[in-house]
C-alpha positions as CSV (number, residue, x, y, z in Angstrom):
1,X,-69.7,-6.6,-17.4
2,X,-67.6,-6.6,-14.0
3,X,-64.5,-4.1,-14.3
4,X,-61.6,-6.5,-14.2
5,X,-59.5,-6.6,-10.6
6,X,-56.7,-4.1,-10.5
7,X,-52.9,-5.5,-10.5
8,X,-52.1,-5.5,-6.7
9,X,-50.1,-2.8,-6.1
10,X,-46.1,-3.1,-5.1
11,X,-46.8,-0.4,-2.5
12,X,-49.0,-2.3,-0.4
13,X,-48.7,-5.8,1.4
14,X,-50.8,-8.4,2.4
15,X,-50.9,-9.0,6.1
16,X,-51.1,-12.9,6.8
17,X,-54.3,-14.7,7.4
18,X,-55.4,-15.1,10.9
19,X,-58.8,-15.7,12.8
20,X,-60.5,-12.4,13.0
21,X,-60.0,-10.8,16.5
22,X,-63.3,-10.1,18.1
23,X,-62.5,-6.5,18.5
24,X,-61.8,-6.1,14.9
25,X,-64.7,-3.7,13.1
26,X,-65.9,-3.0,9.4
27,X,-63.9,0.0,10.1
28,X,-60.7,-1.4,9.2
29,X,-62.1,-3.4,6.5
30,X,-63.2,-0.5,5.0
31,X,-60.1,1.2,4.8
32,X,-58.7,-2.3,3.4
33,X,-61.2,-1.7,0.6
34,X,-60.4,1.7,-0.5
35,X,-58.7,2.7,-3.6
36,X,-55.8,4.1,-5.1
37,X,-56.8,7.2,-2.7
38,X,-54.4,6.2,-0.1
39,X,-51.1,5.0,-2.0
40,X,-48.3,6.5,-2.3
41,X,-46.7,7.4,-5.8
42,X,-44.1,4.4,-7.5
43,X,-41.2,6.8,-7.8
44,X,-40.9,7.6,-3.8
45,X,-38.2,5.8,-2.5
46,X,-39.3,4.5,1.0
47,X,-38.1,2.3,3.4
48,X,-40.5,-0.7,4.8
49,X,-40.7,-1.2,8.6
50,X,-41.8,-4.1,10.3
51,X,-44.5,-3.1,13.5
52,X,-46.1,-5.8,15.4
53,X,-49.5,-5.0,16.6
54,X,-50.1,-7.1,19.5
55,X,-54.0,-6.9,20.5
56,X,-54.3,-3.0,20.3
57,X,-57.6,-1.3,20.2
58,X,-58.5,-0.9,16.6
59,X,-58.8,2.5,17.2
60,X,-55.1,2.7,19.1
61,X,-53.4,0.6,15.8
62,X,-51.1,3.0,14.1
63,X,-51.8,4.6,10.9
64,X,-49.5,6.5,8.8
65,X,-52.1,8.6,7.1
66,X,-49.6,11.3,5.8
67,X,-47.8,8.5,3.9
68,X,-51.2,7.6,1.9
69,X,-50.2,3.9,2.8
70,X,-52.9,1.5,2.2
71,X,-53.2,-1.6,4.0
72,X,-54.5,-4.6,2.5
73,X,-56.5,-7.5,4.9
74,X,-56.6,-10.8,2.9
75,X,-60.3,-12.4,2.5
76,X,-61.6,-9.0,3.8
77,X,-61.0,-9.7,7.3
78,X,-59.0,-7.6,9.5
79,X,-56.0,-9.1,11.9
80,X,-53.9,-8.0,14.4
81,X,-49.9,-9.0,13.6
82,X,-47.4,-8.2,11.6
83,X,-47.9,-5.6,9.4
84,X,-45.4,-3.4,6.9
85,X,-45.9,0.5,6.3
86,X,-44.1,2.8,3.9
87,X,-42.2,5.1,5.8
88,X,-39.9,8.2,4.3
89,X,-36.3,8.5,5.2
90,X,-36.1,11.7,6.2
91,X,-33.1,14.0,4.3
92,X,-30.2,13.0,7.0
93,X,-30.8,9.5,7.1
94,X,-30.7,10.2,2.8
95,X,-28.0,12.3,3.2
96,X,-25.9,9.2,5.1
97,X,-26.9,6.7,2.7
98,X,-25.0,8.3,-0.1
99,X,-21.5,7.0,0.0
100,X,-18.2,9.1,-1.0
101,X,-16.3,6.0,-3.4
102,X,-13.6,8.8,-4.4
103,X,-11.2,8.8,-7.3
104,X,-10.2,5.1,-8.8
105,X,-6.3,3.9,-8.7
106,X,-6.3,4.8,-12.3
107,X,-7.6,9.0,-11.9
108,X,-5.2,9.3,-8.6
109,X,-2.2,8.0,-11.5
110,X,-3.5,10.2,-14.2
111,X,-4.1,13.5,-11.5
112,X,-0.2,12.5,-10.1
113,X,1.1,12.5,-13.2
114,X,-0.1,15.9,-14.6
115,X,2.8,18.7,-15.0
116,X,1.0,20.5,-12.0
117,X,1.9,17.8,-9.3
118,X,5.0,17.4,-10.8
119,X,6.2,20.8,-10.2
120,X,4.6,20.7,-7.0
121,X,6.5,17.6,-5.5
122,X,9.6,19.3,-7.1
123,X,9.2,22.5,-5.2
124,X,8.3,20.9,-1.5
125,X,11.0,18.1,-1.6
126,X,13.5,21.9,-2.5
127,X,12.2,23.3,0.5
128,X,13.1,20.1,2.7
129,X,16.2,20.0,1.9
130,X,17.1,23.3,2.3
131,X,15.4,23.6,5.5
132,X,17.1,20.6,6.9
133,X,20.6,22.1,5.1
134,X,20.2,25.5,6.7
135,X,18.9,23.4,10.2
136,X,22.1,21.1,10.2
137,X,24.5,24.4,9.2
138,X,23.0,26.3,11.8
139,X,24.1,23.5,14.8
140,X,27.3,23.4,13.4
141,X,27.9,27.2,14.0
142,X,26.4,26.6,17.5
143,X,28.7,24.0,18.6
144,X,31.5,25.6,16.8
145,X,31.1,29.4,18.8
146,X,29.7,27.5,22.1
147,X,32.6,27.2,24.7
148,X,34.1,24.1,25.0
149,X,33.7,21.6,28.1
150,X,36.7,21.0,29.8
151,X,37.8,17.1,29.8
152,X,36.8,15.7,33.2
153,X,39.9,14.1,35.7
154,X,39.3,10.5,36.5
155,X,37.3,10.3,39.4
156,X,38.4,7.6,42.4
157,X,35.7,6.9,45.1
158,X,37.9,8.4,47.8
159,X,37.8,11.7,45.3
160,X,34.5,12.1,46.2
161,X,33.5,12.1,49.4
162,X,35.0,12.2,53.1
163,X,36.9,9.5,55.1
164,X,35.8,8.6,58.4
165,X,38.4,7.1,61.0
166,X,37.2,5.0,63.4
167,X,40.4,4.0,65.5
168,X,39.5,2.6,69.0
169,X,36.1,0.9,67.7
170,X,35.1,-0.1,71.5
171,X,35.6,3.5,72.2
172,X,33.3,4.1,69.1
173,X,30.7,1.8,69.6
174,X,30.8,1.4,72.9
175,X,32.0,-1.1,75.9
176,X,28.4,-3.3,76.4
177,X,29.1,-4.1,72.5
178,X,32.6,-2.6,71.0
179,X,33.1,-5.4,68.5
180,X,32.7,-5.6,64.6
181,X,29.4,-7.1,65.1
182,X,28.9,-3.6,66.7
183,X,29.9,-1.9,64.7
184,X,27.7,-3.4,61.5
185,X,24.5,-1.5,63.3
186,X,25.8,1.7,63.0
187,X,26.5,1.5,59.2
188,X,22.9,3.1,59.0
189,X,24.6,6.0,61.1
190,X,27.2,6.5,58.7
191,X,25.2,6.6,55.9
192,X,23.9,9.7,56.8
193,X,26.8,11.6,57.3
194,X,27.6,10.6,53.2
195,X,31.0,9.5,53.8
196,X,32.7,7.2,51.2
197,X,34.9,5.4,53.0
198,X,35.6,3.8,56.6
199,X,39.2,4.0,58.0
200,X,38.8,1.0,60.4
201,X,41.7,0.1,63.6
202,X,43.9,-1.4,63.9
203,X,42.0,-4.8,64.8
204,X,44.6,-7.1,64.3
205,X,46.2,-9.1,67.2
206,X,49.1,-7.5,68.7
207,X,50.8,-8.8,71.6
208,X,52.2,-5.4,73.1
209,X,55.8,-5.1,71.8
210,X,55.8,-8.7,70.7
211,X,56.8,-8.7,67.1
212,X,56.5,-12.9,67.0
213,X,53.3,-12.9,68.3
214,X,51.6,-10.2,66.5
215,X,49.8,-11.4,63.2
216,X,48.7,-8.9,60.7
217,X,46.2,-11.3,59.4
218,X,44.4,-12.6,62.5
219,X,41.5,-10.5,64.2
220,X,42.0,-9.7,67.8
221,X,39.8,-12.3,69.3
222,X,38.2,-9.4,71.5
223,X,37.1,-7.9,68.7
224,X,35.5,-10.6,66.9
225,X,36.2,-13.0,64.1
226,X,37.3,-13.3,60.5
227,X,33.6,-14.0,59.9
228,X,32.4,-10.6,61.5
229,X,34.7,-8.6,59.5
230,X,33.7,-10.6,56.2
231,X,30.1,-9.6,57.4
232,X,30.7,-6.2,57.9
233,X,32.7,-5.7,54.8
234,X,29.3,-7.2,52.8
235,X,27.1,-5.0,54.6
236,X,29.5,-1.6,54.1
237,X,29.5,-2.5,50.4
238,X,25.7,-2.6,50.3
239,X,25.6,1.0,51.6
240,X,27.8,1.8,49.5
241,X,30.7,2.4,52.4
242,X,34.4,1.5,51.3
243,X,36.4,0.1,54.1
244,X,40.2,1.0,55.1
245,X,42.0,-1.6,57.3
246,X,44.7,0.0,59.2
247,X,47.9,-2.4,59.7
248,X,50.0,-0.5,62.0
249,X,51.9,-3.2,63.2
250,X,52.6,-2.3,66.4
251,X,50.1,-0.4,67.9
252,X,49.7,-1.5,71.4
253,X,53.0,-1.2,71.9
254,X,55.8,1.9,72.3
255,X,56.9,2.4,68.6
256,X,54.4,1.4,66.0
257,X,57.2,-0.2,63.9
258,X,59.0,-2.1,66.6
259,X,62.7,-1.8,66.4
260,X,64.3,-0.2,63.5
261,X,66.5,-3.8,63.5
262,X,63.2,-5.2,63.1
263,X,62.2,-3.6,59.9
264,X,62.8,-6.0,57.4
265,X,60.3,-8.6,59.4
266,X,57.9,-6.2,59.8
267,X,58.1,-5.1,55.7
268,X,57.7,-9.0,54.8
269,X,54.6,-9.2,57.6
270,X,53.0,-6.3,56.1
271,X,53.6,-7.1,52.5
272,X,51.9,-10.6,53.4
273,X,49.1,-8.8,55.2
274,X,48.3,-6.7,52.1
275,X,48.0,-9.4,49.6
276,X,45.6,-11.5,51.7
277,X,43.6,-9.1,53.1
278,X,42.8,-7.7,49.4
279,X,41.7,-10.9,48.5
280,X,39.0,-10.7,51.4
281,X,37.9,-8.1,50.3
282,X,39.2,-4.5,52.0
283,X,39.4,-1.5,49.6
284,X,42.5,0.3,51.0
285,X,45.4,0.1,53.9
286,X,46.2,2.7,56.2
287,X,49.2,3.0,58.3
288,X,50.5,5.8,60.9
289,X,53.5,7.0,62.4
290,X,55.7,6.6,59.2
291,X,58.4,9.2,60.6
292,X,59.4,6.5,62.2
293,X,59.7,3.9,59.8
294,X,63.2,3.2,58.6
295,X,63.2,3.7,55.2
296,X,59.9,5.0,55.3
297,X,59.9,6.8,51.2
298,X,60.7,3.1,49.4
299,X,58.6,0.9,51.6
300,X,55.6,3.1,51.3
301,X,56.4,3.0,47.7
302,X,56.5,-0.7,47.4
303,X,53.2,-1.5,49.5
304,X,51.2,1.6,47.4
305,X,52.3,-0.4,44.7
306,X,51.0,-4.0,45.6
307,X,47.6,-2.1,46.1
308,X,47.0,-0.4,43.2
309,X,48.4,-3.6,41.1
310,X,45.6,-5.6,42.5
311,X,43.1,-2.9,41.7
312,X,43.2,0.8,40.4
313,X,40.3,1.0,43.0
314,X,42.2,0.5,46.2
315,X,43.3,3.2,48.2
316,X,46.5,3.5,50.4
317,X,46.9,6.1,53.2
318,X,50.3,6.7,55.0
319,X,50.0,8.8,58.5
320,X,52.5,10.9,60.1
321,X,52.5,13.0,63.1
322,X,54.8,15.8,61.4
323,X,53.9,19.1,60.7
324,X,56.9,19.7,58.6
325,X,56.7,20.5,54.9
326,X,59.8,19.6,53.6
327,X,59.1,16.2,55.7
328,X,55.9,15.7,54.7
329,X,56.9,16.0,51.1
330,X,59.5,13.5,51.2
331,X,57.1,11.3,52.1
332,X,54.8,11.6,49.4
333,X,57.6,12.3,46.7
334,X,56.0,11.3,43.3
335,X,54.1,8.2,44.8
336,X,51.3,8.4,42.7
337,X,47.4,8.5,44.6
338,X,49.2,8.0,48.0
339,X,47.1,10.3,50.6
340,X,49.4,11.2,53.4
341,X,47.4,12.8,56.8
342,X,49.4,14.8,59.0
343,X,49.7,17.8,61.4
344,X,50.2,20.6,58.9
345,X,47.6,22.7,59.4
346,X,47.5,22.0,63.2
347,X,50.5,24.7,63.8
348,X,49.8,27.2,66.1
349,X,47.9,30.8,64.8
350,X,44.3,29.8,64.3
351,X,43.8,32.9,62.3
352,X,42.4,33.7,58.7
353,X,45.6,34.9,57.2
354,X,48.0,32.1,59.0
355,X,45.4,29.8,57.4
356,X,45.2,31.3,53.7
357,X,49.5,31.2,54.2
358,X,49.0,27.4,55.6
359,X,46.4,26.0,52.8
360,X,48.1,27.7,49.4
361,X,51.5,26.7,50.7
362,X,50.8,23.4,50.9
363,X,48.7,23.7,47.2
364,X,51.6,24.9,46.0
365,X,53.7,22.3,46.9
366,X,52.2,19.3,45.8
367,X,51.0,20.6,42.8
368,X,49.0,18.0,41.0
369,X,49.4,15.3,43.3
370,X,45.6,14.7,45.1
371,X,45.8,15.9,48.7
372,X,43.7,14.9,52.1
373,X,43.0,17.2,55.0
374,X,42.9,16.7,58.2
375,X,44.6,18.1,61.4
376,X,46.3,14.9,62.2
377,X,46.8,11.4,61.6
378,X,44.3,9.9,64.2
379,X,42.8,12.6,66.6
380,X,40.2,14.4,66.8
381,X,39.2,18.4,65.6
382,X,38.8,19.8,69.2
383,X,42.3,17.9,70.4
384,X,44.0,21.0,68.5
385,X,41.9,23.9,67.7
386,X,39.4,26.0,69.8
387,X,35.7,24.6,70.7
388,X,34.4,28.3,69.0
389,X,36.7,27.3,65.6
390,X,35.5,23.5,65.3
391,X,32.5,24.7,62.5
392,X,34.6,26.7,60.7
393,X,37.3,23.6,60.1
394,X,34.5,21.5,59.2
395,X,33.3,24.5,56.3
396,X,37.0,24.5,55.9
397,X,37.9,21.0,55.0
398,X,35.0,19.7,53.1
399,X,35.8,22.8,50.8
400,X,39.4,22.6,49.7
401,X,40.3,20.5,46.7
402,X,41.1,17.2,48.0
403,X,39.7,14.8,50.0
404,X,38.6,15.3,53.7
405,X,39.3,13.2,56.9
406,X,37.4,13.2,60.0
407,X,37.6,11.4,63.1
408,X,35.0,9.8,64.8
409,X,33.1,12.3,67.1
410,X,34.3,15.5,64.7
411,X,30.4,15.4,63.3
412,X,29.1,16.2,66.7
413,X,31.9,18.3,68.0
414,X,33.1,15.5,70.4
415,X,35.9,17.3,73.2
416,X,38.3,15.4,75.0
417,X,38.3,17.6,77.8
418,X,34.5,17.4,78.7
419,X,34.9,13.1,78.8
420,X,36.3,13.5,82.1
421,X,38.6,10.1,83.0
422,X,39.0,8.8,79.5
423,X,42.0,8.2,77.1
424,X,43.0,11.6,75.2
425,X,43.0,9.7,71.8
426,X,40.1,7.7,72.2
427,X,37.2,9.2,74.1
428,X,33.7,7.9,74.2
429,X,31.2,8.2,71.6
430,X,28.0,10.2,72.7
431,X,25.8,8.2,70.6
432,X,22.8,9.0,73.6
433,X,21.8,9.4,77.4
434,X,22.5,6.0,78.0
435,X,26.4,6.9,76.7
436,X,26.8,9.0,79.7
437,X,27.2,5.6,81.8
438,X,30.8,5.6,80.5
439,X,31.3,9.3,81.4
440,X,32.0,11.2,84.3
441,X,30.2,14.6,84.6
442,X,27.5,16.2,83.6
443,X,26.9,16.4,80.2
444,X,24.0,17.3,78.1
445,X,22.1,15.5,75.7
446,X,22.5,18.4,72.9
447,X,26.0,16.7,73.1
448,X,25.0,13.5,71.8
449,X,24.3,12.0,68.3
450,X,20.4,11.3,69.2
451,X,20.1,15.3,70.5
452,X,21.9,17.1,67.5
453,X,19.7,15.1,65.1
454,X,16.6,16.7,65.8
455,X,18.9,20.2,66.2
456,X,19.0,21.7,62.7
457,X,21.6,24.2,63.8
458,X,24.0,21.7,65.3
459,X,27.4,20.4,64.3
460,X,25.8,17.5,63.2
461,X,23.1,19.0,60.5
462,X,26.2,21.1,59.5
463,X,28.5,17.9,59.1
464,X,25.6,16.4,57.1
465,X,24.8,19.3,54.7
466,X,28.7,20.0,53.8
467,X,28.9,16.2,53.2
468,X,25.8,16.3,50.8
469,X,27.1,19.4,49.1
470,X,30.8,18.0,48.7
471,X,29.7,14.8,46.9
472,X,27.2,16.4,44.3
473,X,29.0,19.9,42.8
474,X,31.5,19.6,40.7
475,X,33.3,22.7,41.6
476,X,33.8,21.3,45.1
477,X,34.6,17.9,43.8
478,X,37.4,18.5,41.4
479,X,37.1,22.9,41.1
480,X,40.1,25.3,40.7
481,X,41.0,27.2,44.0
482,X,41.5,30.4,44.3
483,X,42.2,32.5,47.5
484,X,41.1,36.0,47.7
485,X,42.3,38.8,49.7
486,X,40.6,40.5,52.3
487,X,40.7,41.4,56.4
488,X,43.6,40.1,57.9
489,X,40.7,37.8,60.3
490,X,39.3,36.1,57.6
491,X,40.3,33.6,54.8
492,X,38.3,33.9,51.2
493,X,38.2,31.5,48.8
494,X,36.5,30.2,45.0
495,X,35.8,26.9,43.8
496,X,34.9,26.4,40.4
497,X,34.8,24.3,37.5
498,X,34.3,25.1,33.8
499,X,30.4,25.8,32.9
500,X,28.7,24.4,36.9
501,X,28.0,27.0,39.8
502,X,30.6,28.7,41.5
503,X,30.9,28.8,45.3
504,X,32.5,31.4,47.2
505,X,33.7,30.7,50.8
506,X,34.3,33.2,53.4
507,X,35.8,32.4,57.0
508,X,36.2,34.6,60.3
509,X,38.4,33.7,62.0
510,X,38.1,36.4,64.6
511,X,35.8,36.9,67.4
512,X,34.5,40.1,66.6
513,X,32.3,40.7,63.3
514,X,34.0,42.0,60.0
515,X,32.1,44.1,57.4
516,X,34.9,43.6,54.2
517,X,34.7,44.0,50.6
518,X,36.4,41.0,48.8
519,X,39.4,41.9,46.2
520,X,39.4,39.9,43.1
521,X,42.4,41.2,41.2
522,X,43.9,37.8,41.4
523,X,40.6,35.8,40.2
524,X,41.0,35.0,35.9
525,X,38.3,37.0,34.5
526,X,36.0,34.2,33.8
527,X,35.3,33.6,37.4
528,X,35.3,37.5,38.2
529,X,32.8,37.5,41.3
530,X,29.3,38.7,40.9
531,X,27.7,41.9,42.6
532,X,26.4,39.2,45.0
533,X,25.4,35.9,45.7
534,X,22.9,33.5,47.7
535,X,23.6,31.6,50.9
536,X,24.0,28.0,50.9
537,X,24.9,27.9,54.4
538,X,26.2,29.7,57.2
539,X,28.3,28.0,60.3
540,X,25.9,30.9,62.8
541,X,22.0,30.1,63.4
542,X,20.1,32.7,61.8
543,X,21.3,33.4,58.1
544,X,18.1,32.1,55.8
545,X,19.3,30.1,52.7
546,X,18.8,31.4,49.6
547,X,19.3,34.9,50.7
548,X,21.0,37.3,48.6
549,X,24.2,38.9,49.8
550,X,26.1,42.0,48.3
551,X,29.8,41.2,48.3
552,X,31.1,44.7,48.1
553,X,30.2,45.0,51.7
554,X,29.8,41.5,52.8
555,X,29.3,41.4,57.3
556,X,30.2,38.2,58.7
557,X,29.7,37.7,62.4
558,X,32.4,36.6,65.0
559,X,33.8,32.4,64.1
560,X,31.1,33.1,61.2
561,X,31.9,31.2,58.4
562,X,29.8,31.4,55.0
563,X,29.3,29.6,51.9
564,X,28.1,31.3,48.8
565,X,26.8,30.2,45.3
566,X,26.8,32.2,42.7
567,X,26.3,30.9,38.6
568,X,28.6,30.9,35.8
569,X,28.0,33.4,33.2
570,X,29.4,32.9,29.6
């Protein structure tokens, strides 16, 4: 009897019927045929792999011997196609296939709940809190023992920076084009020099000596028109430049206030003139020559009054020609954020000690009121102190406490004298060569605005750098002042303010070099002076900044004027 058929084996598969190739053989039949030599055991997991044979060799067909894979050809015939092979996973791809399920919701409640987490969670949520306790305890006792900031003074815009007067503006800009329409293409020029505010005129018409024909409110047609000033004023703002008007009244003529029977006309005209030119748009009022203003103290009073009503933001400046103390402080009075420029510190004795006398005087005197300085009311540096000084007073004035004012032509060390033919007050602006049209002489263009921009050691690049320095430290904005002694030539002083850098200013006055050591027996002891300090700037070519100075035996050089930094220490 015939053995009966074996089951067919799950480990093997069938391949589909198809017409025999003609390269097939008994070969594979054969192996087709064999028995349960070449299958692999039931209890070996392995993974079944599709390979499409696709008219290979016989020969050349792959055969997993090592598996002990059998292949099965239905009806005996072999085919080429699709045909499925045990293959083993080897132990990584095992390895991946086992998947991590971790603990149910039910052991992560029973593990949180044991008395082991308990105490746990007890102990780290101590530890927090003590930690953040001893964190919070220990800022206190910082800010308690750190020293304290001192409350800041309220800071105007004319606090900040310097003024620059502009009083003949076809002088200024020039004949071809001295109008206000000229005058908006140089606002890019001011900008540089970092001043905050433009002291502009007078502009309005004035009929010389003519107090019925002058109008405070009208622009003098040669000038230009209500709509050029309105345009200038927008573009100024843009740059961030505050504009002054000037309203002398009378400023063609001989006395700026007409007649002293006139002065109650005049007060209405200018009382009229403020309102309506703050509703254009101006940010302040200048007028000069108040000495000779009847009843100067209440009138100035009265219009500083209209100004700041309209706007704590507006700024009024009263001029005088006195160098008088006693006069110059009857002016001011108590008038509160009046700036008064005068000729104080124009009095003969351009030395260091006349100036330290000159300068804490006049502290003195007025106390807490805010002060401006300046040599006069209009004019220019070099109309009243030596060409050799004219660095110095720039070092000088940019550094007391108070606001500076400069006329046009003081950046560039403009000199009457060498504008041969041209009005003392007013002389031309050297903005290039093509400025020397208007001039007689020769002149050179290291005179001129275009010449001293490319000159780092010029007045200008000095004007610019004092400027930049004034508007950013806080102990030159709003510091203490305190004047050192020292060498009879040369006038010492320290800014400072609360926690920032201190600066140290030293002047020489004379025209031979001084070797000094500075005394500081009047200085409090928190701003007792360091063994030295680094150069910010020097008013000679030659000193590199950031170079360290000792200040016991500190050399300055003849009209040598330095200024020093040095930082607080607690």
């Amino acid at each position: 009897m015939d053995p009966e058929p074996s089951e067919p084996s799950t480990d093997v598969v069938s391949v589909p019927n198809q017409p025999p190739s003609p390269r097939s053989g008994p070969g594979v039949q054969g192996l087709g045929a064999g028995g349960d030599s070449g299958t692999m055991s039931q209890d070996t997991e392995v993974d079944m792999k599709e390979v499409e044979l696709n008219e290979l060799e016989p020969e050349k067909q792959p055969m997993n011997a090592a598996s002990g894979a059998a292949v099965a050809v239905a009806g005996g015939a072999e085919k080429n196609g699709l045909v499925k092979i045990k293959v083993a996973e080897d132990e990584a791809e095992a390895a991946a296939a086992a998947k991590f399920t971790g603990l149910s919701k039910e052991e992560l409640l029973k593990v949180a709940g044991s008395p082991g987490w308990v105490r746990t969670r007890w102990a780290l949520l101590l530890l927090f809190w003590l930690g953040w306790l001893g964190m919070l305890a220990g800022a206190v006792v910082i800010i308690v023992r750190a020293p304290r900031c001192r409350e800041l003074p309220v800071q105007r815009w004319w606090h900040k920076g310097a003024l620059y007067r502009i009083g003949d503006l076809q002088a200024f800009v020039g004949s071809d084009e001295g109008n206000l329409a000229g005058l908006k293409g140089h606002l890019d020029y001011l900008s540089t020099l970092k001043v905050k505010g433009l002291v502009l005129g007078p502009i309005h018409k004035n009929p010389k000596d003519d107090i019925a024909g002058t109008n405070l409110e009208e622009i003098d047609p040669t000038l230009g028109s209500t709509e050029d000033f309105d345009n200038l004023l927008q573009s100024a703002k843009k740059k961030s430049i505050r504009v002054i008007l000037d309203l002398t009244p009378n400023y063609r003529g001989q006395n700026s206030w007409f007649l002293p029977t006139d002065v109650t006309t005049v007060a209405t005209k200018v009382k009229d003139a403020l309102g309506f030119w703050l509703q254009a748009g101006v940010d302040g009022f200048q007028v000069r020559d108040v000495e000779n203003l009847k009843d100067a103290f209440s009138l100035l009073a009265d219009w500083q009054n209209i100004t700041s009503s309209f706007s704590e933001d507006r700024l009024f400046i009263a001029g005088t020609n006195s160098p008088d103390l006693q006069q110059i402080m009857s002016l001011l009075g108590s008038t509160k954020d009046l700036l008064l420029t005068n000729s104080y510190l124009s009095t003969p004795g351009f030395t260091g000690e006349h100036t330290k006398f000159l300068v804490t005087q006049y502290l003195n005197s007025t106390g807490s009121h805010w002060r401006s300085w300046s040599l006069s009311q209009a004019g220019l540096l070099s109309s009243f102190i030596p060409a050799q000084l004219l660095r110095l007073y720039q070092l000088l004035l940019f550094t007391l406490p108070g606001t500076p004012i400069f006329s046009y032509g003081d950046e560039i060390g403009l000199q009457v004298a060498a504008v041969s033919g041209q009005p003392m007050e007013a002389p031309v602006m050297l903005w290039d060569e093509s400025s020397f049209s208007n001039v007689s002489g020769f002149l050179s263009v290291n005179r001129t605005v275009k010449g001293q921009s490319e000159d780092p050691d010029s007045f200008l690049s000095l004007f610019r750098r004092l400027s930049d320095q004034r508007g950013k430290e806080r102990s030159l904005l709003h510091g203490d002042f305190h004047a050192l002694s020292s060498e009879p030539a040369l006038f010492s002083y320290v800014r400072h303010w609360d926690q920032n850098e201190r600066f140290l200013v030293v002047l020489n006055f004379g025209n031979v070099g001084v070797s000094t050591s500075l005394a500081t027996s009047s200085l409090p002891a928190s701003t007792s002076l360091p063994a030295s300090a680094d150069v910010l700037l020097s008013t000679q070519p030659g000193r590199q900044e950031g170079t360290s100075l000792t200040l016991e035996r500190l050399h300055l050089e003849p009209y040598e004027g330095l200024l020093l930094r040095f930082p607080y220490v607690a």
